[in-house]
VEXLO-280549 format. One record per residue: residue in three letters; y, x, z negated of N, C-alpha, C, O in turn. Coordinates in steps of 0.2 Angstrom, whole numbers, padded with zeros to 4 digits, always signed. Each point is the difference from the previous one (the first is absolute). Example, Ala and Ser with C-alpha at 12.3 -4.5 7.8 and 13.67 -1.06 7.14 Angstrom:
2
ALA-0028+0066-0039+0006-0004+0000+0006+0004+0000-0001+0005-0003 SER+0006-0007+0007+0006+0004-0001+0005-0004-0003+0006+0003-0001 
REM end
This chain:
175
UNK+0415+0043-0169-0006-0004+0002-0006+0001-0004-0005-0003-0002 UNK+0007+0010+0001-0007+0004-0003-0002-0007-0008-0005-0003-0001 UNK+0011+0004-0001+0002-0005-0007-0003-0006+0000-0004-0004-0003 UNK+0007+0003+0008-0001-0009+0000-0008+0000+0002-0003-0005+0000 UNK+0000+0010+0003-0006-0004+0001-0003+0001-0006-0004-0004-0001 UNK+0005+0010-0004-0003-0001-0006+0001-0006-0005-0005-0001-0004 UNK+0009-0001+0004+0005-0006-0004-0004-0007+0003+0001-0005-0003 UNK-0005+0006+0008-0002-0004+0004-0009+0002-0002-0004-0004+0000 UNK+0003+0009+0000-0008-0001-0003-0001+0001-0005-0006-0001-0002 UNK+0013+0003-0003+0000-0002-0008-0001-0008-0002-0004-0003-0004 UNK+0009+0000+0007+0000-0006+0000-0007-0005+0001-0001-0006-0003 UNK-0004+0009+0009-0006-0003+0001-0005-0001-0003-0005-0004-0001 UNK+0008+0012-0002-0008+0001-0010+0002-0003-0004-0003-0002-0004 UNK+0010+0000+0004+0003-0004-0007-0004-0009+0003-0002-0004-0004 UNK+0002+0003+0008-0005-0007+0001-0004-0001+0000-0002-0006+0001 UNK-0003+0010-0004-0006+0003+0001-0001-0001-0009-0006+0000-0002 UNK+0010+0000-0001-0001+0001-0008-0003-0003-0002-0003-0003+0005 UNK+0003+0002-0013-0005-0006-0005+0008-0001-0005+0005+0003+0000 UNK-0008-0009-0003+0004-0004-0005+0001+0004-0006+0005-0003-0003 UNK-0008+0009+0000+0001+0004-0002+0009+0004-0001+0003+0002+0004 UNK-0002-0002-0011+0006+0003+0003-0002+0010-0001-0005+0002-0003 UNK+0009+0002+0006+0001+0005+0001-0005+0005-0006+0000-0004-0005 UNK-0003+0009+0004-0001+0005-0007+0006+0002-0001+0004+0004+0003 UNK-0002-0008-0008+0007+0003-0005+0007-0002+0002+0006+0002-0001 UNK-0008-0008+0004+0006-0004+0004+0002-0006-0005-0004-0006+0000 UNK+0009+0006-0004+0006-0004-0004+0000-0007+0006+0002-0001+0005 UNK-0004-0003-0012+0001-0007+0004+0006-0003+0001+0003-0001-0005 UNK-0001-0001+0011+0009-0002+0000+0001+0005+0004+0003+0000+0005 UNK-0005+0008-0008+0006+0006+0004-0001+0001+0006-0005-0003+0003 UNK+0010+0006+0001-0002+0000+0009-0006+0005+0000-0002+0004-0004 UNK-0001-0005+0011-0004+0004+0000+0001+0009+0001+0006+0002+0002 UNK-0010+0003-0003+0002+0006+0001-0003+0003+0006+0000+0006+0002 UNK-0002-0011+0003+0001+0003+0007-0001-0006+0003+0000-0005-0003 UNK+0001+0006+0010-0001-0006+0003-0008-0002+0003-0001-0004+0005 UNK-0005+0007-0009-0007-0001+0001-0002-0005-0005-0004-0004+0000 UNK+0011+0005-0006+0000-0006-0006+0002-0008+0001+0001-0004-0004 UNK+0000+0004+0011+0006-0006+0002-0007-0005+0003-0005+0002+0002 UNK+0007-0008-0003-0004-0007+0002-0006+0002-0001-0004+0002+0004 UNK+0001-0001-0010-0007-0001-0002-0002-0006+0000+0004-0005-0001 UNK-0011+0005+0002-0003-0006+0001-0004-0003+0007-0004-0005+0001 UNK+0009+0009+0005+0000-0003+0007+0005-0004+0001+0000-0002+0006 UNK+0005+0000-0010+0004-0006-0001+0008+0004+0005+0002+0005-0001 UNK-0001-0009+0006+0006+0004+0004+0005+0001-0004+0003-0005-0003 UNK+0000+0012+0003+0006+0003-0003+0005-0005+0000+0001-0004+0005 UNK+0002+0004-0009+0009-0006-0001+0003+0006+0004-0003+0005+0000 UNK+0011-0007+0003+0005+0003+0002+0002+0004-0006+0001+0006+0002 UNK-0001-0007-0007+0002+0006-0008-0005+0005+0003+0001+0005+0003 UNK-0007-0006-0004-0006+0003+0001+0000+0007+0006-0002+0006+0000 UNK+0004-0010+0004+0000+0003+0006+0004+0006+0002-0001+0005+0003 UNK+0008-0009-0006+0006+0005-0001+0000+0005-0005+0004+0004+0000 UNK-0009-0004-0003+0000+0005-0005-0005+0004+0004+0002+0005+0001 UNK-0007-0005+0001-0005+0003+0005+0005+0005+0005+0000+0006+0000 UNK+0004-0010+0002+0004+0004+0006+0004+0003-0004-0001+0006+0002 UNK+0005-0005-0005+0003+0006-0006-0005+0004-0003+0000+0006+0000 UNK-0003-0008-0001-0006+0005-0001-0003+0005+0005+0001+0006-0002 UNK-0003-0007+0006-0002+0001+0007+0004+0004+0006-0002+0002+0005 UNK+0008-0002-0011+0005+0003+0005-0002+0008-0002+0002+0004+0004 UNK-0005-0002-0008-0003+0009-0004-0007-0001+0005-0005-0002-0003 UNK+0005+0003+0006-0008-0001+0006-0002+0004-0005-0004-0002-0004 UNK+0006+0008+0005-0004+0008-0004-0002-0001-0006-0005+0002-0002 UNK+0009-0005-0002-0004-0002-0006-0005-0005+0002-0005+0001-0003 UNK+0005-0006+0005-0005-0006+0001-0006+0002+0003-0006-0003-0001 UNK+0007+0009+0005-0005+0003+0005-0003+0005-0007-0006+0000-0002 UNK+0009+0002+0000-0003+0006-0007-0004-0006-0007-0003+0003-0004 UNK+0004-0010+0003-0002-0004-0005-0008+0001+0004-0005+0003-0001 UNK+0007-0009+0008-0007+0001+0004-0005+0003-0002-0005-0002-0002 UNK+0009+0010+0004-0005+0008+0002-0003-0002-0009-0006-0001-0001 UNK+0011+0001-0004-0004+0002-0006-0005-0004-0002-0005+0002-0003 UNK+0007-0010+0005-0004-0004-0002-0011-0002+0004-0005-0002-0002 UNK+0009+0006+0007-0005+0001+0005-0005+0008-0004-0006+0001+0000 UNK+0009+0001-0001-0004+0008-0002-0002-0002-0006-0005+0003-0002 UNK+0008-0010-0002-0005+0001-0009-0005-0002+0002-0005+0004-0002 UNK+0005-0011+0006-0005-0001+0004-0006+0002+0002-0006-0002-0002 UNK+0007+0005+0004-0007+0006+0005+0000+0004-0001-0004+0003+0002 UNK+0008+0002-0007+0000+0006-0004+0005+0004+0003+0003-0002+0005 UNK-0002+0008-0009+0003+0008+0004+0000+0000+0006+0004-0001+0004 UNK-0010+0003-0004-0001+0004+0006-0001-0004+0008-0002+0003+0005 UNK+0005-0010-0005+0000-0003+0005+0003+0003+0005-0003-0001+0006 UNK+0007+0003-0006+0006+0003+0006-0006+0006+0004-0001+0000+0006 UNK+0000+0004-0011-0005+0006+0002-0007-0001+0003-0003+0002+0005 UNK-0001-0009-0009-0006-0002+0003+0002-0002+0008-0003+0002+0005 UNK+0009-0006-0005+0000-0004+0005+0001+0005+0009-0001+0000+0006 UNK+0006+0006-0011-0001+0005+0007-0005+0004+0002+0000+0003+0006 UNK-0004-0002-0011-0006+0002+0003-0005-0005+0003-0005+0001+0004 UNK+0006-0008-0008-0005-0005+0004+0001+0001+0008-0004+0001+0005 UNK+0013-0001-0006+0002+0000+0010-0004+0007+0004-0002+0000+0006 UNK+0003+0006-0011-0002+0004+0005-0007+0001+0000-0003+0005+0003 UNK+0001-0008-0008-0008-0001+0003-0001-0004+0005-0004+0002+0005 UNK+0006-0009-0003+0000-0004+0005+0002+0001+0005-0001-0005+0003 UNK+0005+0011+0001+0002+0003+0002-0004+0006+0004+0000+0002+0006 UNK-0003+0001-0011-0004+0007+0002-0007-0002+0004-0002-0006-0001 UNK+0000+0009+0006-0009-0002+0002-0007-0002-0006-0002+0004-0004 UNK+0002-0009+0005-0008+0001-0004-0006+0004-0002-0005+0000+0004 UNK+0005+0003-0007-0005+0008+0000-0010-0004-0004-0002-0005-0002 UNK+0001+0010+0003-0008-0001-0003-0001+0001-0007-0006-0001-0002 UNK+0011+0002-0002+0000+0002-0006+0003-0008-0002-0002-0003-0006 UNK+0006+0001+0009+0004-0006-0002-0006-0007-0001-0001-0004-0004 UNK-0002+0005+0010-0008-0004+0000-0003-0002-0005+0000-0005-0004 UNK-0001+0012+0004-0004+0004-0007+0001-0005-0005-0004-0004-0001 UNK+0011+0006-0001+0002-0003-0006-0001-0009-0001-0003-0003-0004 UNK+0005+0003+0011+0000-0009-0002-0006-0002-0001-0001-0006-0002 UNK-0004+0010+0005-0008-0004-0001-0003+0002-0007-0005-0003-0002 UNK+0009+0008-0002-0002+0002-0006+0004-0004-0004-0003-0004-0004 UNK+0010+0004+0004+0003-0005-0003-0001-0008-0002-0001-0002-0006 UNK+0001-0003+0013-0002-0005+0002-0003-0005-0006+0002-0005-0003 UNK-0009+0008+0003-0006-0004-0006+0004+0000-0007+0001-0005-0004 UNK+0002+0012+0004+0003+0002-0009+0004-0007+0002-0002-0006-0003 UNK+0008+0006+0007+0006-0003-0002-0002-0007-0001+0003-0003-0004 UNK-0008+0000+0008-0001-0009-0003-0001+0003-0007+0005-0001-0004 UNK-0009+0003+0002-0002-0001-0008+0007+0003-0002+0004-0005+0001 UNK-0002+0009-0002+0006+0002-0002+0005-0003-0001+0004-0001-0004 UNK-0003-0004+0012+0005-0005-0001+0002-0005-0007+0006-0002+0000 UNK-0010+0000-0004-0003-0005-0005+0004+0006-0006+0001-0003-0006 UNK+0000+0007+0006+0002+0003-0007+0006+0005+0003+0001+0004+0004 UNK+0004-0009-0010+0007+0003+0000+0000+0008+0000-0002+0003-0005 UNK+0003-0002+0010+0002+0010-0001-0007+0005+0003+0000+0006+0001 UNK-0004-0009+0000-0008+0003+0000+0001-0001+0009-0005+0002+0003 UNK+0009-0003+0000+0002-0002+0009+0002+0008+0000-0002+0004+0003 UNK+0010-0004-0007+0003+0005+0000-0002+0007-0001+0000+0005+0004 UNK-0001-0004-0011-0006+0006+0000-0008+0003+0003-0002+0006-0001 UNK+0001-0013+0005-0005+0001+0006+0003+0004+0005-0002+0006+0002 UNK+0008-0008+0000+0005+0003+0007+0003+0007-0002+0000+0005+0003 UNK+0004-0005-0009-0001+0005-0005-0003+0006+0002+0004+0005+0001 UNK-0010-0005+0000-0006+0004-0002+0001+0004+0007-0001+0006+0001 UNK+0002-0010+0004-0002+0001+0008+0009+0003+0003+0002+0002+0005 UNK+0001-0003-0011+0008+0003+0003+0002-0007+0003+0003+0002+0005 UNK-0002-0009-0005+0002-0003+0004+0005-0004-0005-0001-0001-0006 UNK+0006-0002+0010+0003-0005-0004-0003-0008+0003-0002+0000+0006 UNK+0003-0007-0011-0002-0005+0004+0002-0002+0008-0002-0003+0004 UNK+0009+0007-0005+0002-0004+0008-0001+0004+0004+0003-0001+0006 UNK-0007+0009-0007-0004+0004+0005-0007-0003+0001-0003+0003+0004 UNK+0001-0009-0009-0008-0001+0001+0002-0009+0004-0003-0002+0005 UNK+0007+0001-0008+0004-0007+0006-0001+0002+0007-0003-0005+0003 UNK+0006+0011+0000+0001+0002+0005-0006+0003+0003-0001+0000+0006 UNK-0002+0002-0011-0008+0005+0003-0005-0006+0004-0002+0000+0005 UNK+0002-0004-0012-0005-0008+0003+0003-0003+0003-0003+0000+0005 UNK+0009-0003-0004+0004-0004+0008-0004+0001+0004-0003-0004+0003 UNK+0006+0014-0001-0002+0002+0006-0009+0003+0002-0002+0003+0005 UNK-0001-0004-0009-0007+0000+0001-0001-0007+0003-0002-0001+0006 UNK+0003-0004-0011+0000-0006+0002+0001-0003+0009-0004-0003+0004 UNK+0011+0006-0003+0004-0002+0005-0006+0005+0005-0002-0002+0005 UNK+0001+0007-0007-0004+0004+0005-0006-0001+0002-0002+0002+0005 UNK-0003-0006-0010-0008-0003+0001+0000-0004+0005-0004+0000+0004 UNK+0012-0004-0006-0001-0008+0006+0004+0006+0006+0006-0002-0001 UNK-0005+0005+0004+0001+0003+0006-0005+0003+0001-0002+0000+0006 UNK-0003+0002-0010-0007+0004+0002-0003-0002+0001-0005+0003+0001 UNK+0002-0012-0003-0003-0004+0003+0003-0004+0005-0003-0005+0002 UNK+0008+0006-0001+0003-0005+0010+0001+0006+0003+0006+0002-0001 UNK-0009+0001+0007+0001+0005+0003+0004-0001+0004+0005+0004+0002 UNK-0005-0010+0001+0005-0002+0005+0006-0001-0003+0002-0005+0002 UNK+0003+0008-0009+0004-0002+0000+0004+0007+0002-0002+0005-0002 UNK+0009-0006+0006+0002+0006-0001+0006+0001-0004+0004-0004-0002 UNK-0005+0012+0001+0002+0003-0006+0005+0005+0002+0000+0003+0006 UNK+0007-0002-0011+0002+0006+0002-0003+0007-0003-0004+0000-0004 UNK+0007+0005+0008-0004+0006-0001-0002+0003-0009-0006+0002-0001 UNK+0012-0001-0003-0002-0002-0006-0004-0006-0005-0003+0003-0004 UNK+0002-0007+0005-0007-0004+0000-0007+0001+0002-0005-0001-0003 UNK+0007+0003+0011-0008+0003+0004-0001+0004-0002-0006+0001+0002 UNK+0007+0004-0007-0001+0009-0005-0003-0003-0005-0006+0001-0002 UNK+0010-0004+0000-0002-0004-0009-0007-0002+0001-0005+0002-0003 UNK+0004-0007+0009-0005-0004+0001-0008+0006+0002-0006-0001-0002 UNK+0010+0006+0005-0005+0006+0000-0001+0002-0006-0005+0002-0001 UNK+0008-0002-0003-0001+0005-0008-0005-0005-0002-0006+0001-0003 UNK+0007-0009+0005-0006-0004-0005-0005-0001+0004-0005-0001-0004 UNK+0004+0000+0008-0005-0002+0003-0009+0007-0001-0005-0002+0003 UNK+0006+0006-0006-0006+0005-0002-0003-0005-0008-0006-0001-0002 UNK+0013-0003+0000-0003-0002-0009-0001-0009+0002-0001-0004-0005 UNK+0000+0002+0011+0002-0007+0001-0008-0003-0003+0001-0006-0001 UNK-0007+0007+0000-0004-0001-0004+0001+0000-0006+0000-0005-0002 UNK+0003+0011-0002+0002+0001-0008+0003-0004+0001-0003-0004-0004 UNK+0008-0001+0007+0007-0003-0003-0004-0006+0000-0001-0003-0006 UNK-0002+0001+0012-0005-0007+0001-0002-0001-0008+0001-0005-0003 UNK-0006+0011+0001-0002-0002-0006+0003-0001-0007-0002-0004-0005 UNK+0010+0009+0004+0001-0002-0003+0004-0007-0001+0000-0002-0006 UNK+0003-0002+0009+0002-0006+0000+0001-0002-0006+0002-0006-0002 
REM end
């Protein structure tokens, strides 16, 4: 099951391609995975498809092209950012976390605009981008709760929304 549904969300990015053939892909030759299959958007032929499913039958390797092709992508340390992103998102929101985003915040518009000057801002402060993804989300998601009083909250929110609600001036201004 496991297989076939990957074989099946392989098959969905290969729809998704451009007219482009493959980096280092021999014209004529079969493809070297099945992510190389129906480019263009154009629905796989029965040959196409059939060679997908013999492919696809190695899940583990098709799940590991994914994993590598996914990590050139976004770098290394993706797997690592992304488990601390969760258990940052996960933990209580502290005063210190505040802290950062109202000090952060201004840098990152300007920062945003120059390749690498984002990450070395976050860098500086110990975060990675999808601990500051998560940092701002949940400020975000927490301002619009601390301006609808009437909305109700579970207990974990109602805490958060107490950590911010001392800085809800700072946050106002910094917008």
């Amino acid at each position: 099951m496991r297989r076939t549904a990957l074989v099946v969300v392989g098959l969905s990015l290969v729809a998704c391609g451009d007219d482009a053939p493959s980096k280092g892909a021999v014209p004529g030759a079969p493809p070297a995975t099945p992510f190389d299959l129906g480019k263009g958007g154009k629905p796989l032929t029965s040959e196409e498809l059939a060679q997908a499913m013999r492919m696809g039958k190695d899940g583990e390797k098709v799940a590991k092209e994914l994993t590598d092709a996914i990590q050139a992508r976004l770098g290394p340390t993706v797997v690592e950012d992304a488990k601390k992103a969760n258990a940052f998102a996960e933990r209580p929101l502290t005063a210190t976390d505040v802290e950062n985003y109202l000090a952060l915040a201004p840098e990152m518009r300007t920062a945003a605009g120059t390749q690498g000057a984002a990450a070395a801002l976050l860098a500086q402060r110990g975060l990675s981008g999808m601990e500051w993804g998560v940092l701002s989300g949940r400020i975000m998601a927490l301002r619009m709760a601390l301006h609808t009083p009437s909305a109700k909250l579970d207990s974990k929110t109602a805490a958060d929304v107490e950590v911010l609600r001392p800085f809800a001036d700072r946050l106002n201004a910094v917008r």
